[in-house]
N, C-alpha and C positions, 0 to 999 in steps of 0.2 A: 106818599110811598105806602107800600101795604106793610101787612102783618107778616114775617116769615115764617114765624114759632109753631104755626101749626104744621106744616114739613116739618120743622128741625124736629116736632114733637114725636109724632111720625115716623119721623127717619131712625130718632133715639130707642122711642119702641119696638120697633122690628129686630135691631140691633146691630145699627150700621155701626162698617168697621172701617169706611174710608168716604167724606162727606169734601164736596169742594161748594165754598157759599162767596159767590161772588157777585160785588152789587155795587156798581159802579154810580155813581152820582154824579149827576152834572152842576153841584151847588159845591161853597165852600164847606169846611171844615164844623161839625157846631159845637159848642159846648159839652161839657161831660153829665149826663145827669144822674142823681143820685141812686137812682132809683135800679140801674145795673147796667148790662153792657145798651150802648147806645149804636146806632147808624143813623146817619143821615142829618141835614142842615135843621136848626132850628125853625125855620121859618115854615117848613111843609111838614112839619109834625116826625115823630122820630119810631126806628124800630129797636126793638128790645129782640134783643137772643133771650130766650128763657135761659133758667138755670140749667134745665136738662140738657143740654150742651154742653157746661163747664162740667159737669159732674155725670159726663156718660161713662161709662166702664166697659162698654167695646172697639171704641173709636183707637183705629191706629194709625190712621192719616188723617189729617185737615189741611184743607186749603180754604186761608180764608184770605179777601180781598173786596175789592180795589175799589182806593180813594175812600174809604169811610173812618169814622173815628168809633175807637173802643174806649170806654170810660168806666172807671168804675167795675172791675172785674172782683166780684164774690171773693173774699182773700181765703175763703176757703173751698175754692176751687180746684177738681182732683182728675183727670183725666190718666187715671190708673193704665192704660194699654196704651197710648198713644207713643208710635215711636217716631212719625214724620212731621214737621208741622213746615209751610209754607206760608208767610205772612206777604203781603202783595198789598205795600202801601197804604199802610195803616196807619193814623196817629195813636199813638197811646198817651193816656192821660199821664204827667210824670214818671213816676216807676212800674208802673202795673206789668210791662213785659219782665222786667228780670227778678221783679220782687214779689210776683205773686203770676203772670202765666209762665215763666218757665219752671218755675217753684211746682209748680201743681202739674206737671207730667212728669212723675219720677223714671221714668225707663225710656224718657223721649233721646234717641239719638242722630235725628236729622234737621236740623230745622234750616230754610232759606229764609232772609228776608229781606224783599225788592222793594225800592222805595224809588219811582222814576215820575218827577213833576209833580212832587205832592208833599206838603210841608210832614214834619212832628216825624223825624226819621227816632227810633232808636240810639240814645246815646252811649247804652253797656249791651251787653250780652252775657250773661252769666249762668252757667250750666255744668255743673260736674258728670252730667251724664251724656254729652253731646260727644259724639266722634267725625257728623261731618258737619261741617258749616258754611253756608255761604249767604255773601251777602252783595248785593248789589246798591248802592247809591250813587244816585245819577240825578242831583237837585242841588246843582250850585248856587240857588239863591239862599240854599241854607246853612250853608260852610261859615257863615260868619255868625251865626246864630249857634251853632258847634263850638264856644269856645272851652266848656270844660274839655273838651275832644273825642275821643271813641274809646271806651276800655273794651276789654275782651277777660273774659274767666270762665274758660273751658280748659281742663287739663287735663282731659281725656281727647282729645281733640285727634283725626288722625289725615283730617282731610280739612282741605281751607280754600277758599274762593271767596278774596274780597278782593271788593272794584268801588272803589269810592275816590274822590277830591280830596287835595294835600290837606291834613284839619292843621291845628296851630299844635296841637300835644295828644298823643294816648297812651293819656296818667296811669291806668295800667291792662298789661297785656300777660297773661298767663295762658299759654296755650300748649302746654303737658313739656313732654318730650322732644325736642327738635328732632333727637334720628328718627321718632316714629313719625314727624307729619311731613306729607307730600300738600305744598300751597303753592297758590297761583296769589300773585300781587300784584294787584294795577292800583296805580295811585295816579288819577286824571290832575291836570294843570288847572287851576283858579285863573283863571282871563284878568281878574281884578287886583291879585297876589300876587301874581305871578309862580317861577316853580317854588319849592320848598326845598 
């Protein structure tokens, strides 16, 4: 695989305000390495997003994807402008989405995140500044690997679109106001569980 960082470098310099990086792999999952964000399988050598991506200060949309794994995200990570983030089957390493990428876009209020045929889905979401959300999973070989279950902690939330598989429990769900949010809820059948 190549180097991306000199684009993202690039793209950060000029002063892009909306970047979509999608880099689809045809190998498994690989390890997280220490060294910062990672792409791509262990065995064909790995790509590094530079820092200047986690800590741009124009970016107000990302789309980032498919099929790669992110590890190890900078915990001091700040994406000061960013208000949409689309994540498109990503693993993340343990907590790095709720505990340190949605931590680091203080005024992000859109994010989707589609997880279809691809292990390491997100198991929280937590975002006080988030009004719309959606989330799509559609990897029922993972539902049983899901057993703390799905939380949610957005209470600004005003908009909702999840589509995922019955889990076994979501220990918790805090999503603001009911009169203020308009959601769509699809909860797919386990073939192996049966309904819930």
């Amino acid at each position: 695989m190549g180097d991306v960082n000199p684009w993202i470098y690039n793209a950060v310099e000029r002063g892009v305000s909306e970047l979509k990086l999608s880099i689809k792999t045809r190998y498994n999952r690989c390890p997280p390495s220490e060294l910062g964000v990672v792409i791509g399988p262990k065995d064909t050598g790995e790509i590094f997003l530079g820092f200047e991506l986690v800590m741009c200060k124009t970016l107000v949309k990302l789309t980032l994807g498919t099929q790669i794994t992110l590890g190890n995200i900078p915990p001091d990570m700040c994406l000061l402008a960013l208000k949409s983030l689309f994540i498109d089957s990503i693993f993340f390493t343990g907590e790095y989405l709720y505990k340190v990428l949605l931590p680091g876009c203080p005024v992000l209020e859109e994010l989707s995140v589609h997880h279809e045929d691809f292990e390491g889905m997100p198991w929280c979401i937590a975002s006080k500044t988030i009004k719309k959300l959606s989330v799509y999973y559609d990897v029922e070989s993972e539902v049983d690997f899901m057993a703390h279950g799905m939380s949610f902690d957005a209470s600004n939330l005003v908009s909702l679109d999840y589509y995922d598989y019955a889990l076994y429990k979501y220990p918790q769900v805090n999503l603001g106001p009911w009169s203020k949010l308009s959601w769509i809820f699809i909860i797919l059948e386990n073939k192996s569980r049966g309904r819930i």
